[in-house]
C-alpha positions in Angstrom: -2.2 -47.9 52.3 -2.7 -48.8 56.0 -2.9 -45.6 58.8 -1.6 -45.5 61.8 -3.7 -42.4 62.1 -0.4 -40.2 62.9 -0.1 -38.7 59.9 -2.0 -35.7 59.4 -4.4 -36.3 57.1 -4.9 -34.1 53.7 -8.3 -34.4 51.3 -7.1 -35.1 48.3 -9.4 -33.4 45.1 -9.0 -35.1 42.4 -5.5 -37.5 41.6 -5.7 -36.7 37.5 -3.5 -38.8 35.4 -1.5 -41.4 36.6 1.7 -41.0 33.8 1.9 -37.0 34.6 1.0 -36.9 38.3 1.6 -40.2 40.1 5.1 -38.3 41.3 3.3 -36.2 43.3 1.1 -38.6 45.6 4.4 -40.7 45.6 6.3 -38.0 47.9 3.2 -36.1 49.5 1.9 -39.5 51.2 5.6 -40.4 52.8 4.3 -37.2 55.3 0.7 -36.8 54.6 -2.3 -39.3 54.9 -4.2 -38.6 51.7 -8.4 -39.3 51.5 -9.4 -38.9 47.7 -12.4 -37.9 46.9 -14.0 -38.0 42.9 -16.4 -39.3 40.9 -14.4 -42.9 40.4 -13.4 -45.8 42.3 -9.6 -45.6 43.4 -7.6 -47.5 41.2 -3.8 -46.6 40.4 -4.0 -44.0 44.0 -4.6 -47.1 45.9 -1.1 -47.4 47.3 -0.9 -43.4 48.1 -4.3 -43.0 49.6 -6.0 -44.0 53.6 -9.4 -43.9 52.0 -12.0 -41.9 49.5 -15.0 -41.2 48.9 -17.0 -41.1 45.3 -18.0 -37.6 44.7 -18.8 -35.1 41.9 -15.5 -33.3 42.8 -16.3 -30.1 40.5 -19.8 -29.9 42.6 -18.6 -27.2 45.4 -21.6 -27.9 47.7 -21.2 -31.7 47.1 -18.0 -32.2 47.5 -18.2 -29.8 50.9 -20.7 -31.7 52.0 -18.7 -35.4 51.1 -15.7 -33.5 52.9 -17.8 -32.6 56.2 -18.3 -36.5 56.8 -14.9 -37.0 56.1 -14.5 -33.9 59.1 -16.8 -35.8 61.2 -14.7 -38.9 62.0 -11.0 -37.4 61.4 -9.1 -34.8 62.3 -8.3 -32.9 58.8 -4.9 -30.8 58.4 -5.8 -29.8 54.9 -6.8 -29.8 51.3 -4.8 -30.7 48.7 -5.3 -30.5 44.9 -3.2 -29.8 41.9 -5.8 -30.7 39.0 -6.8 -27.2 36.5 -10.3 -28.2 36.5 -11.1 -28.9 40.3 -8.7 -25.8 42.4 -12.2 -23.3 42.7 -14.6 -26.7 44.0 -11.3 -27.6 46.6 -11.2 -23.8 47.8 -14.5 -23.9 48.8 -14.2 -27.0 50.6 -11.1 -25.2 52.3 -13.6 -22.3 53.1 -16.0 -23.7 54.5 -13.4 -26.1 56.9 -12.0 -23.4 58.0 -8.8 -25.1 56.5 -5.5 -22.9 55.1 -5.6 -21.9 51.3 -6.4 -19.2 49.2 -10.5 -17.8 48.8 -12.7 -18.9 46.2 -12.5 -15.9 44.4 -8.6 -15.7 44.6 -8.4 -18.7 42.8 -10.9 -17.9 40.1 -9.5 -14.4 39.4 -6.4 -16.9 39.0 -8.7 -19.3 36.5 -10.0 -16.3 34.7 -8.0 -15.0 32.6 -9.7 -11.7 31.9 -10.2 -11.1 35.3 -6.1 -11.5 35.9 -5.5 -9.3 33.6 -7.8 -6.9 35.3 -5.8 -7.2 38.6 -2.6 -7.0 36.9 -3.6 -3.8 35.5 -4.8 -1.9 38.6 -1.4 -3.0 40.3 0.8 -2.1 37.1 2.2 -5.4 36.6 3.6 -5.5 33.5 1.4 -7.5 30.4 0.5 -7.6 27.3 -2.7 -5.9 26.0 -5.7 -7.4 26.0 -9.4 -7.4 25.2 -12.2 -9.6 25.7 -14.3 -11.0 23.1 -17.2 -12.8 22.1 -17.7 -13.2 18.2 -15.4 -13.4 15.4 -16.4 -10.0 14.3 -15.0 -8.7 17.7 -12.2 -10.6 17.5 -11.3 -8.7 14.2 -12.1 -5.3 16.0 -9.7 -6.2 19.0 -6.8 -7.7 16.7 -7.3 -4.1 14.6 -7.0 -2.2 17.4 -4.4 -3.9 19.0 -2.2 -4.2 16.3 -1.0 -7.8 14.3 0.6 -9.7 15.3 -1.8 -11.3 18.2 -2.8 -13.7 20.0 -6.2 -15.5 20.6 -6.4 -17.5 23.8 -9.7 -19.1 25.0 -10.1 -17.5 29.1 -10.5 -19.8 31.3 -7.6 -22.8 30.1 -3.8 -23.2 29.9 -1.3 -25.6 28.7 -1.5 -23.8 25.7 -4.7 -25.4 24.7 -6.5 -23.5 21.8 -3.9 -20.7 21.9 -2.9 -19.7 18.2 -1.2 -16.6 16.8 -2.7 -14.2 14.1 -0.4 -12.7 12.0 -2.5 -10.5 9.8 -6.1 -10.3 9.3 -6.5 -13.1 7.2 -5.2 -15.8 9.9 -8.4 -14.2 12.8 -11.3 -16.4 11.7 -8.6 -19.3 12.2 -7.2 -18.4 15.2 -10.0 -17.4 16.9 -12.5 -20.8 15.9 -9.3 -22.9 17.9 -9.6 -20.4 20.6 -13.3 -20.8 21.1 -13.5 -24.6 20.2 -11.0 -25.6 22.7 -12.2 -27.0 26.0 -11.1 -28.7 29.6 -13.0 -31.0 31.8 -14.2 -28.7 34.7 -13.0 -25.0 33.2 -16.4 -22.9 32.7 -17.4 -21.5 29.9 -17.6 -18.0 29.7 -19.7 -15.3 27.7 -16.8 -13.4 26.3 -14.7 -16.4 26.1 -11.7 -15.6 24.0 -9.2 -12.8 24.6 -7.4 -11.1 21.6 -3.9 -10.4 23.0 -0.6 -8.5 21.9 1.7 -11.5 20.9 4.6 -10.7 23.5 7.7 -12.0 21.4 10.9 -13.4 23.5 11.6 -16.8 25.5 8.8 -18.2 28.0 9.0 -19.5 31.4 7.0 -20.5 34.0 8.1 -20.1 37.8 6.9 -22.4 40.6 6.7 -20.1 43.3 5.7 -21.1 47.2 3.9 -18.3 49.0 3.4 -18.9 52.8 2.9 -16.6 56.0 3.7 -13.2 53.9 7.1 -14.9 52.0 7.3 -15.8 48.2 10.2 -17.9 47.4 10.4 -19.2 43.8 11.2 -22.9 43.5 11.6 -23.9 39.8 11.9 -21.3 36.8 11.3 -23.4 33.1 12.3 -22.5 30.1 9.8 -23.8 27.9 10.3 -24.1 24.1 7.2 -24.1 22.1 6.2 -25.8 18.8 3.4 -26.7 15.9 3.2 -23.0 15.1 0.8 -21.0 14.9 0.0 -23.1 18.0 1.6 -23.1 21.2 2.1 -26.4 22.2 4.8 -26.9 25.0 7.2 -29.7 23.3 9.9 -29.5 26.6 11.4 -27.6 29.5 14.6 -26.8 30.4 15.5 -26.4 34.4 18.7 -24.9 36.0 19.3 -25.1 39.5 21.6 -21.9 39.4 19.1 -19.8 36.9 20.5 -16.3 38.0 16.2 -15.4 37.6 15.9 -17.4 40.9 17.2 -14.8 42.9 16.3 -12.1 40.0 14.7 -8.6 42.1 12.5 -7.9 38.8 10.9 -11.5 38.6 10.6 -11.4 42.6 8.9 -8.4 42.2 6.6 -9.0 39.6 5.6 -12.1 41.7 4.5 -10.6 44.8 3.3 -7.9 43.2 0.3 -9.9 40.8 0.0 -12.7 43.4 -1.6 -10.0 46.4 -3.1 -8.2 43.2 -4.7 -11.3 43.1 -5.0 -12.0 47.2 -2.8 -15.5 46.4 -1.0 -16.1 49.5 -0.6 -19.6 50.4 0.7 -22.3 48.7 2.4 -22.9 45.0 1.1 -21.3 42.2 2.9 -21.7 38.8 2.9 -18.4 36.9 4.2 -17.9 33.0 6.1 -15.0 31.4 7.4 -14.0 28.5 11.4 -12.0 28.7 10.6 -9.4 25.6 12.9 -6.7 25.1 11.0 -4.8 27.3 11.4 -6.8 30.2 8.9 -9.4 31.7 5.7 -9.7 30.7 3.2 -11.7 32.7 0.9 -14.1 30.9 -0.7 -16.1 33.5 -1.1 -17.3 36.9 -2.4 -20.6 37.9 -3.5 -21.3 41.3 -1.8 -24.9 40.9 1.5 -26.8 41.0 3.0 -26.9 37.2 2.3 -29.6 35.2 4.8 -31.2 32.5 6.4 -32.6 35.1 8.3 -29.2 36.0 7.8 -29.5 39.9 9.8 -33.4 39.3 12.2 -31.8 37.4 12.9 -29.0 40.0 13.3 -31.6 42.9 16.0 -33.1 40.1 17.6 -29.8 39.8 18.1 -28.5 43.3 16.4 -31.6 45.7 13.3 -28.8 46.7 10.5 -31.3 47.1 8.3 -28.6 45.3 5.0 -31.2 45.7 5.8 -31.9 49.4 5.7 -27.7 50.1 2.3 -27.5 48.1 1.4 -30.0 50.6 3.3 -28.6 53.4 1.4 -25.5 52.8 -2.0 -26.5 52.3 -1.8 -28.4 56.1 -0.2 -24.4 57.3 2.9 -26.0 57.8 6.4 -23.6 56.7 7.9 -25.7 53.6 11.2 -26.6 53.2 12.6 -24.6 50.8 16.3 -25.3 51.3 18.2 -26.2 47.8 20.7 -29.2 48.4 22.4 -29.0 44.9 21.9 -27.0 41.8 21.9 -29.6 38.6 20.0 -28.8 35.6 17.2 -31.1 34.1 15.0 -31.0 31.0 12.1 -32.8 29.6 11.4 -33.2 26.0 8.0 -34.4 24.5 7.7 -36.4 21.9 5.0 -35.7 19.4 3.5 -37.3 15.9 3.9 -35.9 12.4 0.5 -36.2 11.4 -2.6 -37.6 12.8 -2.5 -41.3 14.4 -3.6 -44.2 15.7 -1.0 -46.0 18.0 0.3 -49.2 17.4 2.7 -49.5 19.6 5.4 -47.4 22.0 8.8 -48.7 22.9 11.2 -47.4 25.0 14.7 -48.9 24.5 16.3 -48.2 27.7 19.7 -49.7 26.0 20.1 -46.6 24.2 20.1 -44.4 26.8 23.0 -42.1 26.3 24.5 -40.6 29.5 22.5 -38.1 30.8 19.3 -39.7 30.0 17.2 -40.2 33.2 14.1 -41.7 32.3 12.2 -42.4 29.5 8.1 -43.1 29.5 5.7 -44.0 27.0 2.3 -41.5 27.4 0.1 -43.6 25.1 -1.0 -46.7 24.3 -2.4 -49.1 22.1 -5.0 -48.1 20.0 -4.9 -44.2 21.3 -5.3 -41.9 18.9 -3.6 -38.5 18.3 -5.0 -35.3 16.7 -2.6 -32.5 16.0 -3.7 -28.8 16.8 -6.3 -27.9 15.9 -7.8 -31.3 15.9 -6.6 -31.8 19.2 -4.2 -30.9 21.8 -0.9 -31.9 23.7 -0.9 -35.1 21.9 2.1 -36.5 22.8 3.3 -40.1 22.9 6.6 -40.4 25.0 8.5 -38.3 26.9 12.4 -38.4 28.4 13.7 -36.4 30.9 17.7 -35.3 30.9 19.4 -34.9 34.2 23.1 -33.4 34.2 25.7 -30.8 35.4 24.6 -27.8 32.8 21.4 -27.1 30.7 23.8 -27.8 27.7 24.7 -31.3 28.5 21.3 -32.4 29.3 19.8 -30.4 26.1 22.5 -32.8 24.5 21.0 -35.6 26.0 17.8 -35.4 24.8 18.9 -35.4 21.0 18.6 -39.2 21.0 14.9 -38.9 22.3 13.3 -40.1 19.1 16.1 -42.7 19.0 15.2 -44.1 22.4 11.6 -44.2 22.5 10.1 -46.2 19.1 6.5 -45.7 17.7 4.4 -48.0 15.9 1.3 -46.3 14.1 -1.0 -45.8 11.3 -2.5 -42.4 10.2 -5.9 -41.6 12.2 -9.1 -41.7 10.2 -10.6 -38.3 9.4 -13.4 -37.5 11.8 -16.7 -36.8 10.6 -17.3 -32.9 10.3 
């Protein structure tokens, strides 16, 4: 991408995958010049990007140092990043700039999912209960003492990887072997790295909120539906422009309330809950833009450009936050029935029914897929509804195994 050098420019940490995050540089570089910097060459960022540099992006004192040079001959606005495994390295590049963003150790209290907890307890924000462990035989202690059923999470990652419910004793050494196993490029590993958690039962969402110069305005609240129990994997979303919880005083509340528990205060987080009979319960907060697509899918919904205020608020500039319409959109993911080695994905974009918006393959050739908890958020396709009501584009995605075709063979059984 040529620059005229009247953009402001943004360093961009990281770009992650191209299928589940391309949308993001696509509307960010329309305002922003965007210099990458990682390990690799640029390849699919090429038409989004002004320049990078090859870095060990989760280094913090290599990647502040790449970014000073980058200082050196440009005038920088801001840094930018949206990748799990890479938000503490870019906060301490912001740091040491003197750039906007949240501190280092905001955003690990954020990553750290004991030490969230911990905040949210000291500021009363409502959550489930939760201990800290670091063999199997605590793991039965805490699931004893809390009471089954539970939950086993590993701390430091999200997406739902490794997450698995225990419903008596006999399911612990199970849950809590996926817990520990499961890993993410760039998330540390911790001592006590599995937390035994009361299973909060009732719907989940997430909410992409936008916090900026003391305001918190929620952008996108997602239903999420869940599935491959006792796992947790997120199989779709559901988004309504006119969800009455966008303006709701309780989720507003509990917001604000974890995110300066926390010391979050600039730019999107995307933070999940469960609606128990209770009320909310908080279950995470991640110092990132949403993934699944559910930032797209709120710009579908009410035309917020939820990437461009991330952006907007990372250069200390007020984001637009003004809804132009209120439509509803949903995703749906599609997934295998067993282990698999890919063939072949087709999308038939003849059989889109109305409603349909788009339809994308998310593997290829030769790719093979693991089911929980051999592996995680193996998915193959996705296709994303857009209509009026949540109803209609629900309806819509019905036909998503109709529209998207797979070719495969079952996956040969790893080695133990």
């Amino acid at each position: 991408m040529a620059w005229d050098g009247e953009k402001p420019l943004l360093l961009l940490i990281g770009s992650s995958g191209q299928r589940s995050r391309e949308f993001i540089l696509r509307t960010v570089s329309t305002r922003y010049a965007l210099w990458l910097l990682q390990p690799a060459p640029v390849s699919w960022e090429e038409p989004y990007v002004v320049g990078s540099t090859i870095v060990d992006n989760t280094d913090p004192d290599a990647l502040t140092a790449a970014a000073r040079q980058v200082a050196a001959e440009h005038t920088l606005a801001g840094v930018f990043c949206y990748d799990e495994g890479l938000v503490t390295p870019a906060a301490h590049v912001a740091r040491a700039l003197g750039l906007p963003g949240n501190s280092p150790e905001s955003v690990i209290a954020c990553r750290d999912k004991a030490a969230t907890r911990s905040a949210l307890e000291a500021a009363r924000v409502p959550q489930p209960a939760s201990i800290g462990v670091r063999s199997l035989a605590e793991a039965r202690a805490a699931a004893e003492k809390i009471g089954f059923p539970v939950v086993l999470k590993p701390r430091g990652l999200a997406g739902g990887m490794g997450v698995r419910k225990a419903d008596g004793p006999e399911d612990v050494e199970s849950a809590y072997r996926a817990a520990s196993g499961a890993s993410y490029p760039g998330v540390p590993v911790f001592d006590v790295s599995v937390l035994v958690e009361e299973f909060a039962d009732g719907p989940e969402i997430s909410v992409d909120a936008v916090f900026f110069d003391g305001e918190c305005v929620p952008l996108v609240v997602a239903r999420k539906q869940v599935g491959l129990a006792p796992f947790f994997e997120e199989t779709g979303h559901e988004v309504d422009g006119a969800d009455p919880l966008l303006t709701d005083p309780g989720l507003l509340e509990a917001l604000r309330s974890a995110h300066a528990a926390l010391d979050f205060h600039t730019g999107v987080s995307h933070t999940e809950f469960r609606i128990t009979a209770g009320g909310l319960r908080l279950m995470e907060v991640n110092a990132r833009l949403g993934g699944d697509m559910i930032p797209y899918l709120g710009e579908l919904a009410t035309g917020v450009d939820v990437a461009m205020a991330a952006a907007d608020t990372a250069a200390g500039v007020r984001p637009d936050t003004e809804v132009r319409h209120r439509k509803a959109a949903a995703i749906a993911f599609l997934y295998p029935d067993e282990d698999i080695e890919i063939d072949a994905v087709t999308v038939h974009e003849d059989r889109f029914p109305a409603g349909v918006h788009s339809a994308d393959a998310m593997a290829g050739p030769g790719a093979v897929l693991r089911l929980p908890p051999r592996g995680y958020i193996s998915r193959y396709a996705r296709v994303i509804a857009l209509a009026d009501s949540v109803e209609q584009a629900r309806a819509a995605l019905l036909s998503a195994s109709e529209i998207v075709e797979l070719d495969s063979r079952p996956a040969e059984v790893p080695a133990p």
